[in-house]
C-alpha positions in Angstrom: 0.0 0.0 0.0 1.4 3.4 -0.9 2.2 5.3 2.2 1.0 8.7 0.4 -2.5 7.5 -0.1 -4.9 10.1 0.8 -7.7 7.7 2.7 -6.5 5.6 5.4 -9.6 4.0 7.3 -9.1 0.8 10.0 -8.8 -2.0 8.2 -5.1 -0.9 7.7 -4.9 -2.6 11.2 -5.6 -6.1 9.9 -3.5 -8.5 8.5 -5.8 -10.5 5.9 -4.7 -9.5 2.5 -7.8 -8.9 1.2 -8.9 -6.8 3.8 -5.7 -4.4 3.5 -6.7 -4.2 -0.4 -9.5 -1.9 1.2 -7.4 0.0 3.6 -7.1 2.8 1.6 -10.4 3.3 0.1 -12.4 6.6 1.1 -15.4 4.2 2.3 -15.1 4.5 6.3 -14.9 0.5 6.1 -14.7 -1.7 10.1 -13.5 -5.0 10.6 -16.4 -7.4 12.0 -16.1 -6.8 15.4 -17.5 -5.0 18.8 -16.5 -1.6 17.6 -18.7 -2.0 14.1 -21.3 -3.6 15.6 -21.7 -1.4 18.8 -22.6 1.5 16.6 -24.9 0.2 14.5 -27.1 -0.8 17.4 -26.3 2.8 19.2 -27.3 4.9 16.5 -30.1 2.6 14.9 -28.0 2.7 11.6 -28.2 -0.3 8.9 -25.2 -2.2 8.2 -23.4 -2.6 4.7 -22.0 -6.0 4.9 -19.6 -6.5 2.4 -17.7 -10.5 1.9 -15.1 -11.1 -0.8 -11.5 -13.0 -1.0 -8.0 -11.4 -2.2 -8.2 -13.8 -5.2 -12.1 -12.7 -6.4 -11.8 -10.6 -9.8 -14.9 -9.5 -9.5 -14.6 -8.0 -5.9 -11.7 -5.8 -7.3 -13.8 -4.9 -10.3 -16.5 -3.4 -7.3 -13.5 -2.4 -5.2 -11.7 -0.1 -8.6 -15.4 1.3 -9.8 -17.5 1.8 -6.6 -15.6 1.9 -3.3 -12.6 4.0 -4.8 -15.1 6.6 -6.1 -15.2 9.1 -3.1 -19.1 9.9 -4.7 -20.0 6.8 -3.8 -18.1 6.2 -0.8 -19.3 9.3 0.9 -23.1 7.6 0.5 -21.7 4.5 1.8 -20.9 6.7 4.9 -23.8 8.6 5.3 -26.0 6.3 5.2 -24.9 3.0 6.9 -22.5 1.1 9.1 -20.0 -0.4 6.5 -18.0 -3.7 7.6 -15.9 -5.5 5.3 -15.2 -9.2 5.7 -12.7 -11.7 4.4 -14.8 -14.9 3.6 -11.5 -17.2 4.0 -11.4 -15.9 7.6 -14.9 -16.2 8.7 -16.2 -18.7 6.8 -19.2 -18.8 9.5 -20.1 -15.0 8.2 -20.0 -16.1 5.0 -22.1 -19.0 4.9 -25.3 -17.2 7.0 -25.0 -14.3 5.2 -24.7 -15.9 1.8 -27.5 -18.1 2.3 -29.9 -15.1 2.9 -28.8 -13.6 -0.4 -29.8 -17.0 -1.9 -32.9 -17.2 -0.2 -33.8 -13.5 -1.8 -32.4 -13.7 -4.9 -32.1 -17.5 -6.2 -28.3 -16.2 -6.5 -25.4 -16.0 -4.9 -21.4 -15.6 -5.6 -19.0 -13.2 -4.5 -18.6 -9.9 -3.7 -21.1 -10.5 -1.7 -23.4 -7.2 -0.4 -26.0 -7.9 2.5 -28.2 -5.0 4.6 -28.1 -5.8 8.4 -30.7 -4.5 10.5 -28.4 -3.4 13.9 -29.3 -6.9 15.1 -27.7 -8.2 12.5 -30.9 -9.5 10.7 -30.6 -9.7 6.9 -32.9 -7.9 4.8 -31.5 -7.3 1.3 -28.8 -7.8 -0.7 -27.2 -9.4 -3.5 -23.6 -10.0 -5.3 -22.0 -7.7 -7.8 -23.4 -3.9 -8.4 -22.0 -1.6 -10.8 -21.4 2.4 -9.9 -24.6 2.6 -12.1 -27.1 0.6 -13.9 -25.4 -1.5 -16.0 -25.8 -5.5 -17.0 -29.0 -5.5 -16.6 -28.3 -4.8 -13.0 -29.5 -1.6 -10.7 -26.7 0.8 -10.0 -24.9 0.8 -6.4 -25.8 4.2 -5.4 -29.5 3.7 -6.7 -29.6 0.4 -4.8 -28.0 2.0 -1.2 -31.0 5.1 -1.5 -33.5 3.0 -2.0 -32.3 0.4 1.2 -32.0 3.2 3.6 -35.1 5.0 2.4 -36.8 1.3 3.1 -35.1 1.2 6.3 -35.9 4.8 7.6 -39.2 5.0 6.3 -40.3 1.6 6.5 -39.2 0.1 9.3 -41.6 -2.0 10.6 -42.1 -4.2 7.4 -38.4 -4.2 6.9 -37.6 -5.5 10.4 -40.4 -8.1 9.8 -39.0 -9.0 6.5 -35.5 -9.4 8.1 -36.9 -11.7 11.3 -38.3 -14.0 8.4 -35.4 -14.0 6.8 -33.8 -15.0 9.7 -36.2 -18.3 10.7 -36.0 -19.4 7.2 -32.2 -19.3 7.9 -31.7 -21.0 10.8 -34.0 -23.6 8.8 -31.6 -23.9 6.1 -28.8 -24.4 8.8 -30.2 -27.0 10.5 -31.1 -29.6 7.9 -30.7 -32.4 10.1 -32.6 -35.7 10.0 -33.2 -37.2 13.4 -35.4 -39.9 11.8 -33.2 -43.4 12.2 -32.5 -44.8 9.0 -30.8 -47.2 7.9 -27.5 -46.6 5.9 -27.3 -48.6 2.9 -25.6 -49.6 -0.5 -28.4 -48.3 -2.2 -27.9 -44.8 -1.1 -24.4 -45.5 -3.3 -26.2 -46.6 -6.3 -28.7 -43.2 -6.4 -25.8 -41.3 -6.5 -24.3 -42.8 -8.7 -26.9 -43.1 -10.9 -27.0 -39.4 -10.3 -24.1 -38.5 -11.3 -23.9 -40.9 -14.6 -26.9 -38.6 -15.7 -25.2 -35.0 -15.2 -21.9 -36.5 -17.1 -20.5 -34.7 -19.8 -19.4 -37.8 -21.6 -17.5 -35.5 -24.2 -15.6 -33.3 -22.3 -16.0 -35.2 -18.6 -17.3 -33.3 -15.5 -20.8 -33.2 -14.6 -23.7 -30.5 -15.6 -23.4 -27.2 -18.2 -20.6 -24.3 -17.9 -19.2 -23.0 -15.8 -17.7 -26.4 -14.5 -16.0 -26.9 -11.2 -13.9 -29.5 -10.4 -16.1 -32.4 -8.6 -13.4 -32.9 -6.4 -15.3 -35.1 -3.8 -17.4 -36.7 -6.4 -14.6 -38.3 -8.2 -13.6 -40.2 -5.0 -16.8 -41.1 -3.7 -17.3 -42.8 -7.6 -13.9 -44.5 -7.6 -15.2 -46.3 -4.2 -18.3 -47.3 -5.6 -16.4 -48.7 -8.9 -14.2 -50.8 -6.1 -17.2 -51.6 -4.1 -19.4 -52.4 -7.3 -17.5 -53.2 -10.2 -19.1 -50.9 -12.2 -17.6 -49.9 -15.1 -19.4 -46.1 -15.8 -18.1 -45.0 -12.4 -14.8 -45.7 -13.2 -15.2 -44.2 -17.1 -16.6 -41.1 -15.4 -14.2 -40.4 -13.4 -11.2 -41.3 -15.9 -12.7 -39.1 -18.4 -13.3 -36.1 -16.0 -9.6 -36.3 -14.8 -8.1 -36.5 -18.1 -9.6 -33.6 -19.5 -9.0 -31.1 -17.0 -5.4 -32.0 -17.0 -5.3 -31.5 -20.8 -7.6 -28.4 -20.6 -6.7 -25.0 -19.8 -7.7 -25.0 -16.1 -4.9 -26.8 -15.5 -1.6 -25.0 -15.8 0.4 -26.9 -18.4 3.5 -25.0 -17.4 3.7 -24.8 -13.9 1.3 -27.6 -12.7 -1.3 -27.0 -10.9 -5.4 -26.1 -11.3 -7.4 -22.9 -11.5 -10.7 -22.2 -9.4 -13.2 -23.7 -12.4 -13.7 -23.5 -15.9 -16.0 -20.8 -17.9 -16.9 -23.0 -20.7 -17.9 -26.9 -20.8 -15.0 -27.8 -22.0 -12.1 -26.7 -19.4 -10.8 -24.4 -22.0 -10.7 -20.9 -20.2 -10.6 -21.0 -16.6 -11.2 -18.4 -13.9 -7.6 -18.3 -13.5 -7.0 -17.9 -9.5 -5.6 -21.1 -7.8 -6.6 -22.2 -4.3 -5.1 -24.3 -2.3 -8.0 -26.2 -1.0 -8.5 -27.1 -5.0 -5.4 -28.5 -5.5 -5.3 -30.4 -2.3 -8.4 -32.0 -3.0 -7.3 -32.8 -6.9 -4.2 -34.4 -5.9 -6.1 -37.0 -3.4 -8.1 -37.3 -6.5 -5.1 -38.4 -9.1 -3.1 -40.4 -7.2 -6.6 -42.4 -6.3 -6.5 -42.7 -9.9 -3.5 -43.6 -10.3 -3.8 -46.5 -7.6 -7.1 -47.8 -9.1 -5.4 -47.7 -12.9 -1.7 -48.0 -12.8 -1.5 -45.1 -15.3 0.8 -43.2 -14.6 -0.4 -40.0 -16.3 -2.2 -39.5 -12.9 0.7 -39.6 -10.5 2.8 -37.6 -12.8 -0.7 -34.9 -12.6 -0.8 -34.7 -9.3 3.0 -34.9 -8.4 3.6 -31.6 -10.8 0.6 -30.1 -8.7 2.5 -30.9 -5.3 6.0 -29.3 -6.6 3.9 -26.3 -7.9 2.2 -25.7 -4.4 6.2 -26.2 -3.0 7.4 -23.8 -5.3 4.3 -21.2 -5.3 2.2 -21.3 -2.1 4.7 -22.6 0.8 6.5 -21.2 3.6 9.7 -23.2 3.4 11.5 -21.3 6.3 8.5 -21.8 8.9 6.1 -24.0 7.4 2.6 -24.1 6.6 0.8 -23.4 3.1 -0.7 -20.1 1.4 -4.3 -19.7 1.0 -4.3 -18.7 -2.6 -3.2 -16.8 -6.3 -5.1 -14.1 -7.5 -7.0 -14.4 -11.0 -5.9 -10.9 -11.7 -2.0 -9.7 -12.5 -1.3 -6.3 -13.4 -5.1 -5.5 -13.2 -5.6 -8.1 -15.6 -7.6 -11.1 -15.4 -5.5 -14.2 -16.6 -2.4 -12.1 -17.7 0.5 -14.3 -16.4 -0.9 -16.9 -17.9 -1.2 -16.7 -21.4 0.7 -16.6 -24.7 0.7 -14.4 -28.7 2.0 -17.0 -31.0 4.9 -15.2 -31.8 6.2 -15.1 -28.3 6.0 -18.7 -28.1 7.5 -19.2 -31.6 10.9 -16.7 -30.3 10.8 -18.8 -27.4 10.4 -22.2 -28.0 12.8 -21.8 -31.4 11.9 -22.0 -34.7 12.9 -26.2 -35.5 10.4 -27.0 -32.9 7.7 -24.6 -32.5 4.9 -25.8 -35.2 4.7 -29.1 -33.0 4.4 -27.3 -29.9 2.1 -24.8 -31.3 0.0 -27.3 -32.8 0.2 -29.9 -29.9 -1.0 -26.6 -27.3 -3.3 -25.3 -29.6 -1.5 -21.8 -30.3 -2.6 -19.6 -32.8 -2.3 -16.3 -34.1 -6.0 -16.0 -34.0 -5.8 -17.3 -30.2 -8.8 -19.2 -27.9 -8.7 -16.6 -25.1 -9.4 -12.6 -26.2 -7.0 -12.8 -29.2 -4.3 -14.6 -26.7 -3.4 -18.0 -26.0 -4.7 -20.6 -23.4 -2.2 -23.4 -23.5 -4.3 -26.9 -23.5 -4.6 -30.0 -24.9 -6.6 -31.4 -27.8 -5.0 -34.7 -28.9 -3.1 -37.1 -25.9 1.0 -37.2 -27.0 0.4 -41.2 -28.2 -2.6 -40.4 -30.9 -0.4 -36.8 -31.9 2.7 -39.0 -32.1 1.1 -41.6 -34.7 -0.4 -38.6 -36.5 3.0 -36.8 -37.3 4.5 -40.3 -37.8 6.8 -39.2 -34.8 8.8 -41.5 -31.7 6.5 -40.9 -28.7 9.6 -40.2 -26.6 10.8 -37.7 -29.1 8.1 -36.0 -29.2 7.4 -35.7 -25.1 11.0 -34.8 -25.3 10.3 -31.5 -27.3 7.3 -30.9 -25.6 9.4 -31.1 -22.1 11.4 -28.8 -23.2 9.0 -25.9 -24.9 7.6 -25.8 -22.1 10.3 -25.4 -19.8 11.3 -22.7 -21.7 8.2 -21.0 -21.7 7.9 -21.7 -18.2 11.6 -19.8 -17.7 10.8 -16.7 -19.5 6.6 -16.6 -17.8 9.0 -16.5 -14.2 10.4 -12.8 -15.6 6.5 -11.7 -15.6 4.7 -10.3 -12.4 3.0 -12.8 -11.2 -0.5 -13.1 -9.5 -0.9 -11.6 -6.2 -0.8 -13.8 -3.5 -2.7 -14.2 -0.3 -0.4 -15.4 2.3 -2.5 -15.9 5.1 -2.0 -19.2 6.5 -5.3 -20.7 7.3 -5.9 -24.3 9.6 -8.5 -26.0 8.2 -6.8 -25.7 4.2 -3.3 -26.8 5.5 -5.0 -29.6 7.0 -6.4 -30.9 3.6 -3.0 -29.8 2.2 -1.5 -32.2 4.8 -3.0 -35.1 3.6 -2.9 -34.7 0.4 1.0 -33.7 0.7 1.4 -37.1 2.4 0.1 -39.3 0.0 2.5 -37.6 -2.6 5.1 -38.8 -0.4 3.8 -42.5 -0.3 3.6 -42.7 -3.5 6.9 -41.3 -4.7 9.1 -41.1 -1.8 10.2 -37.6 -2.1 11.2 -36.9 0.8 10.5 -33.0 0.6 6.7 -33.9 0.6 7.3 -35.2 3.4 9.3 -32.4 5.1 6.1 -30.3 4.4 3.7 -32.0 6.0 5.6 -32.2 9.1 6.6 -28.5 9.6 3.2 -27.4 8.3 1.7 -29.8 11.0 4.2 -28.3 13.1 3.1 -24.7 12.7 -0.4 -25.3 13.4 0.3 -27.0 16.7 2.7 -24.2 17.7 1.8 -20.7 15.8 -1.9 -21.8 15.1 -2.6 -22.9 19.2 -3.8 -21.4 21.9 -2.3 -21.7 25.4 -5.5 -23.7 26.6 -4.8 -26.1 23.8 -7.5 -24.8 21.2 -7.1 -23.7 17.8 -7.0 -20.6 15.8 -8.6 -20.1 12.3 -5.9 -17.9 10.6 -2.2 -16.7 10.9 -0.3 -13.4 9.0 1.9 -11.4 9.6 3.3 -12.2 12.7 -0.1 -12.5 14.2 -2.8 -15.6 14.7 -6.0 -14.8 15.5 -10.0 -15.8 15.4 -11.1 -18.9 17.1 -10.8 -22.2 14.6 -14.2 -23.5 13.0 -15.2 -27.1 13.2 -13.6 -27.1 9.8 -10.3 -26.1 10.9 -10.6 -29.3 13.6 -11.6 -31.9 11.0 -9.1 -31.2 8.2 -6.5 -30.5 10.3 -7.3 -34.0 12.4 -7.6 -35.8 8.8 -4.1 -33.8 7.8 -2.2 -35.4 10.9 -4.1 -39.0 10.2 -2.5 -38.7 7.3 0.6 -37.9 8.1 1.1 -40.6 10.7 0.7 -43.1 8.2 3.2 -41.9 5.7 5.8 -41.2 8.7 4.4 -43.4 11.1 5.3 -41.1 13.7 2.9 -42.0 17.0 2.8 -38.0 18.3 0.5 -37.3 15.1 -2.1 -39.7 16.1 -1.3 -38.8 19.7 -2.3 -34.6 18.8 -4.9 -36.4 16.3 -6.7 -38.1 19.3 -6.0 -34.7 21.3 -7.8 -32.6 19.6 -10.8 -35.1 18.9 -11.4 -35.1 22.0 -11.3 -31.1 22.3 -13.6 -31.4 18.8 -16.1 -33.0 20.2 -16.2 -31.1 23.3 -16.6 -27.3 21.4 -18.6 -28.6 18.7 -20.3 -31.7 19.7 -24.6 -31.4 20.4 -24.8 -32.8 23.7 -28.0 -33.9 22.4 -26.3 -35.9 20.4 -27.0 -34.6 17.1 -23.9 -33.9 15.1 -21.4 -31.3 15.3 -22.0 -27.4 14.8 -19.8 -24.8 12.4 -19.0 -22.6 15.1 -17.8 -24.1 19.0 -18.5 -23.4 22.6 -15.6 -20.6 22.3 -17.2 -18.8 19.5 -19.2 -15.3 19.4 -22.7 -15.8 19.1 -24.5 -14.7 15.8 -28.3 -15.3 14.4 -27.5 -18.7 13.2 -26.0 -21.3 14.7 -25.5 -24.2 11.6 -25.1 -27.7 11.4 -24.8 -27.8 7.3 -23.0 -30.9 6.0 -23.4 -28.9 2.5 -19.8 -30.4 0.8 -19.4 -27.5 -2.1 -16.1 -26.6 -3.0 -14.1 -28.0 0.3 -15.8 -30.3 2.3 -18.0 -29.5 5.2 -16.8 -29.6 9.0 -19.0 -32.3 10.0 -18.3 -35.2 6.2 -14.3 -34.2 7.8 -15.3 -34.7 11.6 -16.7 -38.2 10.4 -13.6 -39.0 8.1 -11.4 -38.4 11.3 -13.8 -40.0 13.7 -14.0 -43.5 11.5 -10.7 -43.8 10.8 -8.9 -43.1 14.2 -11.6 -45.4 16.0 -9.7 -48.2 14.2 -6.4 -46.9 14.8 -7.5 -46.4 18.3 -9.8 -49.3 18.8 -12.5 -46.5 20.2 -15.9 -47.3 20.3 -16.9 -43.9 21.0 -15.6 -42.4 18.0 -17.2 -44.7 15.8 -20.4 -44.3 17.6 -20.1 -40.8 16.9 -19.6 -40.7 13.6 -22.7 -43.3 12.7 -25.1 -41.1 14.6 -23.6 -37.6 13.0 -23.4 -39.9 9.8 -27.2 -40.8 10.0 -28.2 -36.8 10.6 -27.5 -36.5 6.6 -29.3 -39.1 5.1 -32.0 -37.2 3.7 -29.0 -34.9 1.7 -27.5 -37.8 0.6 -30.6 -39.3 -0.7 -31.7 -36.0 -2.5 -28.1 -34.1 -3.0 -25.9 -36.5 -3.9 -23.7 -34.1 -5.7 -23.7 -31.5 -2.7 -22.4 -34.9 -0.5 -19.1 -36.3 -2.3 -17.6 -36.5 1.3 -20.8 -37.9 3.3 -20.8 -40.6 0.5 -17.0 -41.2 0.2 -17.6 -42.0 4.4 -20.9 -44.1 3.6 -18.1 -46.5 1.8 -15.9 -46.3 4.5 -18.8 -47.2 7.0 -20.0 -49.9 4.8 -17.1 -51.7 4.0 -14.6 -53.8 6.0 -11.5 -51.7 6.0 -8.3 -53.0 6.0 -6.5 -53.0 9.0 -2.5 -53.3 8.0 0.3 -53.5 11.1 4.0 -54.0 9.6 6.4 -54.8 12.0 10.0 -54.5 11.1 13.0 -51.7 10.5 12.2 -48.5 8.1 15.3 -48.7 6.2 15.1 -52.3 5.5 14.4 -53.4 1.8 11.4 -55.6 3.0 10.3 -53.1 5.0 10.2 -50.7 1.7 8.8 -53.4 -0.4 5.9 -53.6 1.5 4.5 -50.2 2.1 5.3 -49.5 -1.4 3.5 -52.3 -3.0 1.0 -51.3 -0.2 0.7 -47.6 -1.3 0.7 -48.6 -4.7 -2.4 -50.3 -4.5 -6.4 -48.9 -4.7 -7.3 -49.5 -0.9 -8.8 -46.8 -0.1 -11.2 -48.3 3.0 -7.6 -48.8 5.5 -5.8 -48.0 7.8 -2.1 -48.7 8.7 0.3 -49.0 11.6 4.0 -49.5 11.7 6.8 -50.3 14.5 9.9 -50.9 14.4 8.8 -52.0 18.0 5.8 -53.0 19.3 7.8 -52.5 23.2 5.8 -49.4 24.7 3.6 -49.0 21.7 0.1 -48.3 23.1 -1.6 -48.5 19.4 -4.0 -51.7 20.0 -3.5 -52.4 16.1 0.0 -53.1 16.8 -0.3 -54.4 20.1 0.6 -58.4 20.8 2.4 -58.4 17.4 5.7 -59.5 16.9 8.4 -60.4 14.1 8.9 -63.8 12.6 12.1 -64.8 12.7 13.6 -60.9 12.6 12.4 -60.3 9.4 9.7 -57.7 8.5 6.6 -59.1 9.0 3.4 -57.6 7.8 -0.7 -58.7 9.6 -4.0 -57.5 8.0 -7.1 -57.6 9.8 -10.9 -57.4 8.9 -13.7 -57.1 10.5 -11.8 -58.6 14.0 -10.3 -61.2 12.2 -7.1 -61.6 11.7 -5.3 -63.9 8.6 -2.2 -65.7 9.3 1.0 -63.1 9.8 3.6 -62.8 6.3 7.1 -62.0 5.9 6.9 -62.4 2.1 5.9 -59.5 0.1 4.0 -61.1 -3.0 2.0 -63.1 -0.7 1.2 -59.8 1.5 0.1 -58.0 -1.9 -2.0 -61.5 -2.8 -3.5 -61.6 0.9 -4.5 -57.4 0.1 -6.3 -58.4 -3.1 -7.7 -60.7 -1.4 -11.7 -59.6 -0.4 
């Protein structure tokens, strides 16, 4: 921020990157918080609610035509209490207000604008206004004139329009069933049946443009293909994952994926990259990649892991960047894309028909007279066509694009948010660790620990609690049940790629403290917001899994699998009954429910329970979790000791080695089959069902 600027309001005391892009705006902006709301209520004023994210193109489109314009600030000023709100950090904000815009509108994205009654009651709002009307849309100023003249004039119907607004709310929040039901394979076979008729069988991915990435979907059909053998779950998800990594919303350069896709194809992307995307997607490829053997997959999601090492890490301290902006140099998608005669200067004139061709560059360009590198023909079928060696031909495409990739580094890149945030490093975590089982590298490793790290030291209260966000030097806001679950999953996770006990240990830890802040002690499922949290109009229970998955799908992930690794009843109890609470969504919403289902096939299966007894750095040893890790299990769990002296993990517990050599045991469903110290008959006795 320039130190010149002539408007300086409080937000310039906050360390959220998005907030501090309105620090300097002539609108008398407040954080959410006792100073904001205190006001309203003592001078009867409405509230402007505003919610956006540092990477949101359109919320600096409002941000450069509305609240720079000192016109329309100065109405802002006059006429209402304005509070601006990061949605990364208060993703409890976000998700009451945002449901009350879609309750009055059908509509909802960001930048989000809500009017607050003083009680904090919505009563209008919407997304995106221009400075005037414009899009079909009513201008800003006309909209604010016309909401305080309601609100002065007509208060009485507004305050009763804003206490409906509020019941229908906490409605929406609370979509719990407390019928009992009975959770069956054939809640498995409506979704899938679901999903089979959204698919795109041309271009993969489910419904019309824009298309998001269905990253929970995609696992929760790869486990119904392992549980069901059927074919059209695994063709759906095969086809979905090789077209967005051939498409343009994934970075062929750098690696990668961008927030979603504009078109139906996954040509043009809206080009910001968040990390909870690319945590999810890697989970998703390497699945993949167990289930098929191909290695496209792995190599997918191991160039997205070195590209969220390179681009959205803290090496020095640890922990993981929230996300890249859409926008660099005020322009949406500038970094990223090419003029043909760039690429042909840069690539070199022998090789850059193939490359141009192969990439589909032109000089009349697929993205506003520019380029969009992606994918129209795999290498193998583009090989045969030019008559060309399929390993000459990756060679020179290796090596365009590292070039290109060189000279993109000398361009300014995308801003980035560096906030650090708890619940997206947990999903990072885990997905981080399963890079590392899979390819050994043990910088992915590395990362997961001191990220894991940083959350239990920077991230932690004193009493043991968690906090939501860290920047700057600073942590602050009281965690979600979000932040709890992922994080929980994260350190799961972690344990079994290190097989470290303290990350179970802090794992068990803080599932206790989980259920304790966030638990209904009537015994209905887990709230967003915990014991330690301020209280607002809604309090939610929503299991909705959109673009990250909800608190309570996480809290059941974590809860099934550590009740195995901990042989606790209570946790498995738990999870059925919170489990149970979303039948009804599953039933009806399958494709809001890609966690709740991926969990259904946990609960309905017999997972695997693995112990290997025997010395890390022996080649047996090795043998074993790599053939292990290798294969499509994804219903296990596993334990390792190079001891089972002091170990208080029941899975390993009155296990020994045969004869000093590495010896592996694999349990189901409290049976357990004769111990092995040979590998091929530990992968047979795995296969085995």
């Amino acid at each position: 921020m320039p130190d010149d600027s002539k408007h300086t309001n409080r937000l310039i005391q906050e360390t959220s990157p998005y907030l501090l892009q309105h620090a300097h705006n002539p609108v008398d902006w407040y954080p959410w918080g006792e100073e904001a709301l205190e006001l309203a209520k003592r001078e009867q004023k409405p509230i402007l609610l505003s919610i956006g994210y540092s990477a949101c193109h359109w919320c600096h489109v409002m941000e450069r035509e509305s609240f720079e314009n000192e016109e329309i600030a100065a109405i802002m000023n006059e006429l209402f209490v304005n509070i601006k709100v990061d949605r990364e950090e208060r993703p409890d904000l976000d998700e009451i207000y945002m449901n009350a815009v879609q309750a009055m509108t059908r509509q909802g994205g960001w930048p989000m604008t809500v009017f607050l009654t003083p009680d904090l009651k919505p009563f209008y709002g919407g997304t995106y206004y221009p400075p005037e009307d414009r899009y079909g849309r009513p201008g800003f100023p006309k909209v604010m004139h016309a909401v305080a003249e309601a609100f002065n004039e007509k208060n009485e119907q507004v305050l009763e329009q804003a206490d409906q607004i509020t019941t229908q709310l906490s409605q929406m929040s609370n979509l719990v069933d407390p019928h009992e039901h009975e959770l069956t394979e054939e809640l498995m076979s409506k979704a899938c049946q679901h999903y089979r008729s959204q698919f795109d069988s041309q271009y993969g991915g489910f419904g019309n443009a824009p298309k998001f990435p269905p990253s929970m979907g995609l696992p929760f059909l790869l486990r119904y293909w392992h549980h069901s053998g059927n074919a059209n779950a695994l063709e759906m998800v095969e086809t979905t994952l090789q077209r967005m990594a051939r498409g343009g919303i994934y970075d062929q350069l750098g690696g990668g994926f961008h927030r979603y896709s504009t078109d139906e194809r996954w040509l043009v992307p809206h080009f910001e990259k968040m990390l909870y995307d690319n945590a999810q997607l890697v989970v998703a490829y390497f699945e993949a990649y167990q289930a098929t053997q191909n290695t496209f997959y792995s190599d997918v999601g191991t160039e997205t892991l070195d590209y969220v090492l390179r681009e959205m890490y803290d090496a020095e301290n640890g922990g993981f960047y929230s996300t890249q902006d859409a926008d660099s140099e005020g322009v949406e998608g500038k970094f990223f894309v090419w003029e043909t005669y760039d690429v042909e200067d840069i690539v070199g004139e022998k090789n850059a028909e193939i490359f141009c061709e192969y990439y589909d560059i032109t000089p009349r360009g697929n993205f506003e007279g520019e380029n969009i590198l992606h994918v129209q023909t795999p290498p193998d079928i583009f090989a045969r066509k030019l008559g060309m060696d399929i390993d000459e031909l990756e060679a020179l495409l290796a090596d365009g694009r590292q070039k290109l990739f060189e000279e993109r580094e000398k361009r300014i890149k995308p801003g980035l948010d560096d906030k650090i945030l708890t619940s997206w490093n947990g999903i990072m975590i885990r997905g981080m660790a399963m890079g590392y089982q899979l390819t050994g590298k043990p910088e992915y490793l590395t990362a997961c620990e001191k990220s894991a790290e940083f959350v239990l030291t920077t991230l932690s209260q004193d009493n043991g609690l968690l906090l939501r966000t860290y920047r700057a030097g600073k942590s602050h806001l009281n965690a979600y049940l979000e932040d709890y679950s992922y994080f929980i999953a994260g350190l799961i996770a972690l344990y079994e790629a290190s097989f470290e006990p303290r990350w179970l240990t802090e794992a068990e830890r803080l599932t206790h403290l989980m259920i304790d802040q966030f638990g209904d002690e009537e015994g209905n499922g887990f709230f967003f917001t915990g014991k330690a949290h301020e209280t607002l109009i809604v309090q939610s229970k929503s299991a909705y899994d959109g673009a990250t998955p909800s608190g309570a799908s996480m809290a059941i992930h974590s809860l099934l699998r550590l009740s195995k690794h901990l042989d606790n009843s209570g946790f498995y109890d738990k999870a059925v009954e919170t489990l149970k609470l979303y039948f009804h969504q599953m039933d009806v919403m399958p494709s809001g429910s890609g966690q709740l289902l991926c969990e259904l096939a946990f609960l309905l299966s017999t997972p695997k329970e693995i112990a290997i007894i025997g010395e890390k750095e022996d080649t047996k040893t090795e043998g074993m979790l790599s053939a292990l890790h290798r294969m499509y299990l994804p219903n296990k769990i596993v334990a390792f000791t190079d001891s089972t002296e002091g170990t208080t993990l029941p899975l390993l517990a009155n296990k020994s080695q045969i004869d000093k050599s590495t010896t592996a045991y694999i349990c189901e469903d409290y049976v357990c089959q004769t111990p092995t110290t040979d590998v091929d008959t530990f992968l047979e006795m795995l296969q085995s069902e």
